[in-house]
Each structure stands twice: as C-alpha cells, then as structure tokens.
VOTOR-132502 format. One record per residue: residue number from 1; x, y, z of N, C-alpha, C in turn. Coordinates in Angstrom, 3 decimals, padded with zeros to 6 digits, m for minus. Last residue first. Layout:
N
(NUM, (X, Y, Z), (X, Y, Z), (X, Y, Z))
...
END
This chain:
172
(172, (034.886, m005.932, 008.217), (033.610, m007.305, 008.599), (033.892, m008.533, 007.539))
(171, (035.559, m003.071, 009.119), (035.608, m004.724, 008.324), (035.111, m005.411, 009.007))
(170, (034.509, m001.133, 010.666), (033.538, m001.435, 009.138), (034.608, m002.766, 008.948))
(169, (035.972, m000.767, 012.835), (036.300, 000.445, 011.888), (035.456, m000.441, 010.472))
(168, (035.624, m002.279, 015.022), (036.279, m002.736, 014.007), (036.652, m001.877, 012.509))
(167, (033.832, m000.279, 016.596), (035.217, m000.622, 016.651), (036.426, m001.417, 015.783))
(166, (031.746, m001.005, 015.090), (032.415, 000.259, 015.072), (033.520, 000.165, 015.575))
(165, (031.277, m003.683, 015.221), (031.460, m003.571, 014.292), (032.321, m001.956, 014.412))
(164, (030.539, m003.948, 018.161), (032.064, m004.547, 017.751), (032.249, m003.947, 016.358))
(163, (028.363, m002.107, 017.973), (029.595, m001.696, 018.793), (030.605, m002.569, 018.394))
(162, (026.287, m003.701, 016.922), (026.838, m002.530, 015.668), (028.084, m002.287, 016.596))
(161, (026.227, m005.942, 018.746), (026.526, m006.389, 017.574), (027.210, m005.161, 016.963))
(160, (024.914, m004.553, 021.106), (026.638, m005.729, 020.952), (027.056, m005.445, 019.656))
(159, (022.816, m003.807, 020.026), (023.762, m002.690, 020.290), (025.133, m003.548, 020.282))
(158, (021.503, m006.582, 019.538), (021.714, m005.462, 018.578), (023.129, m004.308, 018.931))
(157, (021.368, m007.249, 022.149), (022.640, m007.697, 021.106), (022.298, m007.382, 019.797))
(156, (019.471, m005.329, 023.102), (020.621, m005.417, 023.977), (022.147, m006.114, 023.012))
(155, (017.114, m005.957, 021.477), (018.096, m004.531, 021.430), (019.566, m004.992, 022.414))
(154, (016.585, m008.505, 022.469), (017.283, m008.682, 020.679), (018.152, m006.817, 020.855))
(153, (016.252, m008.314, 024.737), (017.498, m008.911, 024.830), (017.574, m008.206, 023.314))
(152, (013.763, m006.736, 024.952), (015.122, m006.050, 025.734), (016.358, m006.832, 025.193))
(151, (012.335, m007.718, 023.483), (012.258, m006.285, 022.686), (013.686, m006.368, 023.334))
(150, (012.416, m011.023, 022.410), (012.140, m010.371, 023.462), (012.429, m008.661, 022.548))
(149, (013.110, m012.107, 019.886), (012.159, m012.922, 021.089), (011.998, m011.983, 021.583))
(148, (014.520, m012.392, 016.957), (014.001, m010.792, 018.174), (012.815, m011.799, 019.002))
(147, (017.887, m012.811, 016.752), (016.386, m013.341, 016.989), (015.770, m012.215, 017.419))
(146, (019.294, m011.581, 014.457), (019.778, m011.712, 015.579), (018.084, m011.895, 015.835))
(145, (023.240, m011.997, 011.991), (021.849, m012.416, 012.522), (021.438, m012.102, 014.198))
(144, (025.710, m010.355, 010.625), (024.730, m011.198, 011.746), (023.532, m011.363, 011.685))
(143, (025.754, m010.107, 007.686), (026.992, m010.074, 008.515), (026.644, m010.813, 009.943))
(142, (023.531, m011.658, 005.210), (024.070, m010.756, 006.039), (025.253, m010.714, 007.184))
(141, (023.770, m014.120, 004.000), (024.006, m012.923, 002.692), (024.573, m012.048, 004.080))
(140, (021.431, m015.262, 005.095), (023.044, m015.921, 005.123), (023.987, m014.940, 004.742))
(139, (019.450, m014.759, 004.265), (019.595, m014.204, 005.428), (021.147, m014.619, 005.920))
(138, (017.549, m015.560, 002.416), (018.751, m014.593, 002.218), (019.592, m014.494, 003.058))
(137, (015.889, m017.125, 003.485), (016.485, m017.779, 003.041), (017.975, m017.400, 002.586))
(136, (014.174, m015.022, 005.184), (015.050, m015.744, 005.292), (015.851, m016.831, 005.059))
(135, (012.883, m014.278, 002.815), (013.765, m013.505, 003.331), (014.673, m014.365, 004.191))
(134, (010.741, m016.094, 002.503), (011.978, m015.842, 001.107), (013.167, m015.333, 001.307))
(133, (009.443, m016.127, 004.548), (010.083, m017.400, 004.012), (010.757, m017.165, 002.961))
(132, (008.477, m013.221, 004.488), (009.364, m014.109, 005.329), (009.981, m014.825, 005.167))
(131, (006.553, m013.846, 002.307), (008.077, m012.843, 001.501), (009.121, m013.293, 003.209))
(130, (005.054, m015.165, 003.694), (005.497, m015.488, 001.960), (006.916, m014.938, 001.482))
(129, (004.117, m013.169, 004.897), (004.562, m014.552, 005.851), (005.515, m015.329, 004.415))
(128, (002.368, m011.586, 003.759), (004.167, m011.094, 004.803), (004.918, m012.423, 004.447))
(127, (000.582, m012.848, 002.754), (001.796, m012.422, 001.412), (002.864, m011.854, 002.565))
(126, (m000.930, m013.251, 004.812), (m000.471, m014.514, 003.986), (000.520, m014.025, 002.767))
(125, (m001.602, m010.536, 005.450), (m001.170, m011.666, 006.526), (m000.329, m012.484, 005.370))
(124, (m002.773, m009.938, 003.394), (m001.666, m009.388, 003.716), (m001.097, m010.275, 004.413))
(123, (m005.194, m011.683, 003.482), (m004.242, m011.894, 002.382), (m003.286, m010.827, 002.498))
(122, (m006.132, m010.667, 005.812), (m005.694, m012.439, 005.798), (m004.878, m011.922, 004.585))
(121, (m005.007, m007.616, 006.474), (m006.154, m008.268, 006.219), (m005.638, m009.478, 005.818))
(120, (m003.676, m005.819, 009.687), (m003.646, m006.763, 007.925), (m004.726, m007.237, 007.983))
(119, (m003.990, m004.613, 012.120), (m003.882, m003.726, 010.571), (m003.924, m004.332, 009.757))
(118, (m003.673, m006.576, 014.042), (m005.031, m006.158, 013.646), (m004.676, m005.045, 012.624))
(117, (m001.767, m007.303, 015.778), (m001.538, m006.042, 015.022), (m002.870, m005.225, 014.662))
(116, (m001.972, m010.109, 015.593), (m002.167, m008.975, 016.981), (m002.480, m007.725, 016.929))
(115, (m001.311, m010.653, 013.156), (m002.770, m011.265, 013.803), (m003.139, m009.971, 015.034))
(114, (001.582, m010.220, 013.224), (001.283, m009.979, 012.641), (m000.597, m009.723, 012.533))
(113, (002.004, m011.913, 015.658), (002.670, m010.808, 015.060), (001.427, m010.131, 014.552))
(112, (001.487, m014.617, 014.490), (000.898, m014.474, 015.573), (001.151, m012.803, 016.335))
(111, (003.296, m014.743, 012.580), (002.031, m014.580, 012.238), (000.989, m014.456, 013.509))
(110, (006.135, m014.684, 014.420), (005.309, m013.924, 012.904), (004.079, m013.373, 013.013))
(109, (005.553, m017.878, 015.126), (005.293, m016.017, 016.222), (005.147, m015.418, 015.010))
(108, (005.469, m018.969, 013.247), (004.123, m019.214, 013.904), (004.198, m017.847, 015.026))
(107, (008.012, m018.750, 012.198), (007.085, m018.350, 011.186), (006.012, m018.151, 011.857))
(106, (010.195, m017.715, 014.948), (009.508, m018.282, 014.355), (008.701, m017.953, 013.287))
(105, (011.376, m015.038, 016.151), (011.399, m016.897, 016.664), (010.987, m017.821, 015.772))
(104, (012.167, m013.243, 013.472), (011.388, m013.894, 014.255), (011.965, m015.125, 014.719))
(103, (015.207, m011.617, 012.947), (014.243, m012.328, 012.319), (013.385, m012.495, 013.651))
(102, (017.136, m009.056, 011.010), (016.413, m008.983, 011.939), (015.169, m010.375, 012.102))
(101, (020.551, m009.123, 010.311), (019.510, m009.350, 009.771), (018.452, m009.689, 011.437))
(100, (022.543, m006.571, 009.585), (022.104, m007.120, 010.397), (020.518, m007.636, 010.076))
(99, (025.513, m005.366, 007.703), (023.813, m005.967, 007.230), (023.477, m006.688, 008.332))
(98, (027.335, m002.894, 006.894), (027.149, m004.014, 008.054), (025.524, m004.119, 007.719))
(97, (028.766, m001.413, 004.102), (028.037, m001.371, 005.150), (027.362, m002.935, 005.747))
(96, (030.679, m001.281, 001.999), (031.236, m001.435, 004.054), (030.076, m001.702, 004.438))
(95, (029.683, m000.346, m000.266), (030.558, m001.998, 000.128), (030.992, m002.512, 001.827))
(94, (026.948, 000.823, m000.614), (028.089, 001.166, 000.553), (028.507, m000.103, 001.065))
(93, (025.745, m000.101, m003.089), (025.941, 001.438, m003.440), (027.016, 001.806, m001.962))
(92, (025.433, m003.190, m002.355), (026.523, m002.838, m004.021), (026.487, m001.129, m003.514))
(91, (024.376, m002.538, m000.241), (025.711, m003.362, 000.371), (026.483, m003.167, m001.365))
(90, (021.487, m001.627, m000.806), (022.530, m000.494, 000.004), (024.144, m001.495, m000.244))
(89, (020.777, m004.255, m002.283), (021.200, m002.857, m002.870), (022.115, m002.249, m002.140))
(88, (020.508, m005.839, 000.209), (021.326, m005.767, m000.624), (021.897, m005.080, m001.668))
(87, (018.621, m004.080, 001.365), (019.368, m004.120, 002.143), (020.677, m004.827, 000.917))
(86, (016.253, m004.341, m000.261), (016.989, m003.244, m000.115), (018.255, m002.896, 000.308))
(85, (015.969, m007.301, 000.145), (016.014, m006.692, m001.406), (016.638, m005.615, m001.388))
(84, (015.040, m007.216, 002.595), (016.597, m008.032, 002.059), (016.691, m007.137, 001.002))
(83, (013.629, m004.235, 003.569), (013.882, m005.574, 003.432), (014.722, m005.706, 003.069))
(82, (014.877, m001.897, 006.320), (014.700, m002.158, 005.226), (014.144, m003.977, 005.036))
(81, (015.628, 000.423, 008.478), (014.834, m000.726, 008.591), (014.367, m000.901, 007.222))
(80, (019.164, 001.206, 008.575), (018.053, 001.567, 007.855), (016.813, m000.078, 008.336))
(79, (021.217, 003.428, 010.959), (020.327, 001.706, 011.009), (018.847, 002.110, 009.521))
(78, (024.251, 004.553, 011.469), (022.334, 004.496, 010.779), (021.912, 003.676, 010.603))
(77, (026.989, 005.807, 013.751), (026.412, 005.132, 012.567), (024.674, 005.273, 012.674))
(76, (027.909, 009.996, 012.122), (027.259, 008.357, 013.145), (026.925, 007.507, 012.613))
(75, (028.948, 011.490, 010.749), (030.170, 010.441, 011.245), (029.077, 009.741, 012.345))
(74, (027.750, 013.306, 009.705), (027.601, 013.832, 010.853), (028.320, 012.540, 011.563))
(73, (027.140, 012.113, 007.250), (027.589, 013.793, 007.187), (027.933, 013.833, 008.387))
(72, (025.719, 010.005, 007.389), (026.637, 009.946, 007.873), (027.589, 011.148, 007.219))
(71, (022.966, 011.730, 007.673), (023.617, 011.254, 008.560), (024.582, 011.057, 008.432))
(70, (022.970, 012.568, 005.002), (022.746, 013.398, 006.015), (023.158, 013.448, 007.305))
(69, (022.807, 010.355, 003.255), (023.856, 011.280, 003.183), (024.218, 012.253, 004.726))
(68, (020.728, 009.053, 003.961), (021.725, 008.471, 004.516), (023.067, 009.095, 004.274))
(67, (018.687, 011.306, 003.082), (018.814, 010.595, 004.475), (019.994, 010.142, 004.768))
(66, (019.620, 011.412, 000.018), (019.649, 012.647, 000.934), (019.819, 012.171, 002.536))
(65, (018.581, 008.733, m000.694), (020.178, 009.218, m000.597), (020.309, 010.431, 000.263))
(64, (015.986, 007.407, 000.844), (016.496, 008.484, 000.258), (017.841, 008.776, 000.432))
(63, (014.865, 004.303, 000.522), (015.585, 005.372, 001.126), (016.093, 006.185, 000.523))
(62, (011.417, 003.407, 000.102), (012.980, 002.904, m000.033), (013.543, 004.419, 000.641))
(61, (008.247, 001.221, m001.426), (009.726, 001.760, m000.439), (011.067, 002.202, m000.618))
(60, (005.636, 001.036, m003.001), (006.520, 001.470, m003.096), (006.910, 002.001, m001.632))
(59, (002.801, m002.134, m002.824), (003.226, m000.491, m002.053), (005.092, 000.008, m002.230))
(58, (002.335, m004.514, m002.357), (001.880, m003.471, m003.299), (002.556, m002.158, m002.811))
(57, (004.636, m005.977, m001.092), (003.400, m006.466, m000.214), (002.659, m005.125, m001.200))
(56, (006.955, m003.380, m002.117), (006.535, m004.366, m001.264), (004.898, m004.643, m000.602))
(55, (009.525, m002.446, m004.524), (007.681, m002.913, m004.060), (007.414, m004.160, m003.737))
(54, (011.958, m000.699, m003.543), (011.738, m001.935, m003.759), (009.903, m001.721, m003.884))
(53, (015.401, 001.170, m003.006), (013.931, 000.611, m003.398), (013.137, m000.216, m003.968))
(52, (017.970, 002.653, m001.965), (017.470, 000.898, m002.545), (015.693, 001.514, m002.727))
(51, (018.611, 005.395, m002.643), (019.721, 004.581, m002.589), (019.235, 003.296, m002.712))
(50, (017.292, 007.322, m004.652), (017.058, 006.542, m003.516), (018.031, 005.738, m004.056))
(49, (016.934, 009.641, m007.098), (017.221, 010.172, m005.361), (017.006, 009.100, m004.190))
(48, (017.144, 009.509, m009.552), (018.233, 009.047, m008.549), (018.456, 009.346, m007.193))
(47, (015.061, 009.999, m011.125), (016.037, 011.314, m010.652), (016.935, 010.828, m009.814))
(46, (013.643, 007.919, m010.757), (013.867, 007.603, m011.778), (015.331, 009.131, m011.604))
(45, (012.457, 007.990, m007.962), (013.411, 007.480, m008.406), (014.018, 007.140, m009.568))
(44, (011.462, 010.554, m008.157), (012.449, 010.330, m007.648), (013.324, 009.150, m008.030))
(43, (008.701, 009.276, m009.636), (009.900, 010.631, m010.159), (011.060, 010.619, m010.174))
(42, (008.122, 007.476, m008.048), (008.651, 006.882, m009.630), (009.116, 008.502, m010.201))
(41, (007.075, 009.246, m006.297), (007.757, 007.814, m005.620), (008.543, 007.929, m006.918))
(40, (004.856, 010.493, m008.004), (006.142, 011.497, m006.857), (007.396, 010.704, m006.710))
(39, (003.231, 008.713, m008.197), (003.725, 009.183, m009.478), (005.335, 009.746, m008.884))
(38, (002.652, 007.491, m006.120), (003.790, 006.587, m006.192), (003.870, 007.542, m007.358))
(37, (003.033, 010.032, m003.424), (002.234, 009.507, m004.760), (002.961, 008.790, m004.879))
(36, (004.550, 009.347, m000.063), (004.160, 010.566, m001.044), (003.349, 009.184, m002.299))
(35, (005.423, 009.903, 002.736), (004.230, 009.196, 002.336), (004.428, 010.121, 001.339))
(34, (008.054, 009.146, 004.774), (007.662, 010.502, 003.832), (006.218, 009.676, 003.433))
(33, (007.466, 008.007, 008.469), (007.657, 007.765, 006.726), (007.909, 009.369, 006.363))
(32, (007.145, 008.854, 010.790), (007.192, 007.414, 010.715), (007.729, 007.311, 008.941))
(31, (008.340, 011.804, 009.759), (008.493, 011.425, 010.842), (008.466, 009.785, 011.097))
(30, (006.595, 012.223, 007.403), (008.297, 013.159, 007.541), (008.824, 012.507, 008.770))
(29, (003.875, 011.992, 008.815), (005.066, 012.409, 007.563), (005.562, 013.295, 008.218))
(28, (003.089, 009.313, 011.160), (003.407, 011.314, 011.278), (004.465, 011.694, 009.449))
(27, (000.762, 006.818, 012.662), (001.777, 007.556, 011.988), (002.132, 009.156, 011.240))
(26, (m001.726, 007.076, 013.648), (m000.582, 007.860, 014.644), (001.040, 007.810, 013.946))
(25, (m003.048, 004.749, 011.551), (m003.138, 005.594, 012.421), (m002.057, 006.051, 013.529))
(24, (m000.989, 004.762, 008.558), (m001.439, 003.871, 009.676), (m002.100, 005.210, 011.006))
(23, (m000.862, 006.418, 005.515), (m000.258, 005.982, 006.983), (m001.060, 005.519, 008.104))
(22, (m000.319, 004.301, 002.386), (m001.543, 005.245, 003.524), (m000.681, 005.140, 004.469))
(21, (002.404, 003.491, 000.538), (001.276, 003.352, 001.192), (000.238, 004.486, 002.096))
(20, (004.325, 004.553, m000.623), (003.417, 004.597, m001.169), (002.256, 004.972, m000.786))
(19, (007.370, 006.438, 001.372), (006.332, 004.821, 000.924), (005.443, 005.301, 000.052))
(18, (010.894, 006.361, 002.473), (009.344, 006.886, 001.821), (008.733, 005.386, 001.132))
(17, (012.237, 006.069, 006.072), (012.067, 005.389, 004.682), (010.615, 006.747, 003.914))
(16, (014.616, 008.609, 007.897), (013.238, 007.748, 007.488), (013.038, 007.867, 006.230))
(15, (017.254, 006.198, 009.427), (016.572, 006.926, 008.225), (015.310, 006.927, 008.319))
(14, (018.630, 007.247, 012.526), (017.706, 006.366, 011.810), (017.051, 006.877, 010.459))
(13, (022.186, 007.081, 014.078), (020.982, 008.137, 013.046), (019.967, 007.056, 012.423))
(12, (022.462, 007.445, 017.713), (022.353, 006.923, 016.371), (021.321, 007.195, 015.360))
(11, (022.087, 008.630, 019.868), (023.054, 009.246, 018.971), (023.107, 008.579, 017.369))
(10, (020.701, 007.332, 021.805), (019.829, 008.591, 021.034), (020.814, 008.908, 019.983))
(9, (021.217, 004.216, 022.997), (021.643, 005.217, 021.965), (021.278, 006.133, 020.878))
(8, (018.919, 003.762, 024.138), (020.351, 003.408, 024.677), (021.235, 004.056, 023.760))
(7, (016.415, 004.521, 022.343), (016.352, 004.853, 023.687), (018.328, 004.796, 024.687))
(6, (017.473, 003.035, 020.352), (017.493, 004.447, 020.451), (017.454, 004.639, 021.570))
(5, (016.443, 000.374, 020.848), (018.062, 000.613, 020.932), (017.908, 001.861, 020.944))
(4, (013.850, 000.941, 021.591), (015.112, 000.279, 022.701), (016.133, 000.948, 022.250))
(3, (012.798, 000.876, 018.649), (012.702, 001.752, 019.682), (013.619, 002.202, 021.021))
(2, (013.822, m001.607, 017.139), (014.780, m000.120, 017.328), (014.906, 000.842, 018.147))
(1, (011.750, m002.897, 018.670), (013.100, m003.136, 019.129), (014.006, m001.949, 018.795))
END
C-alpha cells in the first residue's frame, strides 16, 4: 500500500528502517533496510542514533534519527512503517507527529497474508498474529485508523487522511 501512495506522491519522504534480520530475497541495503550486526544495531543505539526501536518477532528495528532528520530537513511530510511500540516512542521524541494506524480486515486475512507470503515458518506465522492482537488493542492510542482491504482504496484514504492533517498544520 505505501507502494501506491508513493506512486501518488513521489514527494513524500519514506524512512528506511535498520534491522537485524537477513534480507529477504530482492531486498537491497540501504534501500528495503540498513541490515547491519545486532553488535552494530546495540552500538547505535546505545550512541543515540535511533529515534524508536524495538525487538521484533527476534530481530532488532528501528529508525535512524539521521533519516527522519533528513527528511524533514527538506519540510516534507514521512511516513515511518513502524510497530505500535515504535510508533509510540516517535509520538514522546515528535509530540506533533500524526500516528496512522495500519490494520487488516481481519485476524483470518492476516494470516491468510501472511501463509501467501511463504517467507514464515508456522511459529513466525503464530508470533505475527500474537503481536497483531496486541497491536490492535493499541490502536486507539493513534490519530486514524485505516483498513487495508484493498491496496487502491486503503492508499487512496491514506493520502485523505495525511492531506487533512497537512493542512491542519499537525493539530490533531
């Protein structure tokens, strides 16, 4: 779905996250992720160089202050694809920033998601679906909510959604 919205608005800045994990086939460092050591991971962040981070499903995430400095150096808005956990960090380190929460139709699409994918193994499968049901319990916490059924509609009121907010100059 981010894919979309970029596509309708190339102008918007997307962070990219660093991870722990391996990269997936046709993923690109520096490009789908940074991929570094988690020794590298626990450097940084002990040097203060990430604005949220979190361990997820085993694997160290999070965003680099440099990223979201970078961008809004350049007055656009940035969509970070984060979890809750992160996403509430960023909202104590940027009291303005707009939390759109991204969910499934369902726990049974999810996992039917997730199955398609063919990259998880059952007990990944069964620890997403785990931290799903936790996440959206948070999900009140954020400014909107917005189903992703389809790729075209959820981008289509995605873009609704960050455009009233920019016009609203961040109160929310």
């Amino acid at each position: 779905m981010l894919a979309e919205l970029r596509k309708r608005r190339p102008e918007l800045g997307l962070t990219v996250s660093a991870t722990t994990r391996s990269p997936r086939p046709g993923e690109v460092d520096g490009a789908s992720y940074y991929f570094l050591t988690e020794d590298e991971f626990r450097r940084r962040v002990a040097a203060g160089e990430f604005v949220e981070w979190a361990e997820v499903h085993g694997h160290l995430y999070g965003t680099l202050v440099s990223e979201v400095d970078r961008l809004l150096a350049k007055g656009t808005s940035l969509v970070l694809e984060i979890d809750v956990q992160g996403a509430l960090n960023v909202r104590k380190v940027y009291p303005t920033a707009v939390l759109i929460f991204i969910e499934p139709p369902s726990l049974e699409e999810l996992e039917r998601r997730l199955r398609g994918r063919k990259t998880e193994d059952e007990a990944s499968i069964e620890l997403r679906l785990a931290d799903a049901r936790r996440e959206m319990e948070l999900a009140s916490q954020y400014d909107a909510r917005i189903v992703n059924d389809t790729v075209d509609r959820a981008a289509t009121e995605l873009d609704s959604v960050m455009q009233r907010f920019e016009m609203d100059g961040g109160n929310h």
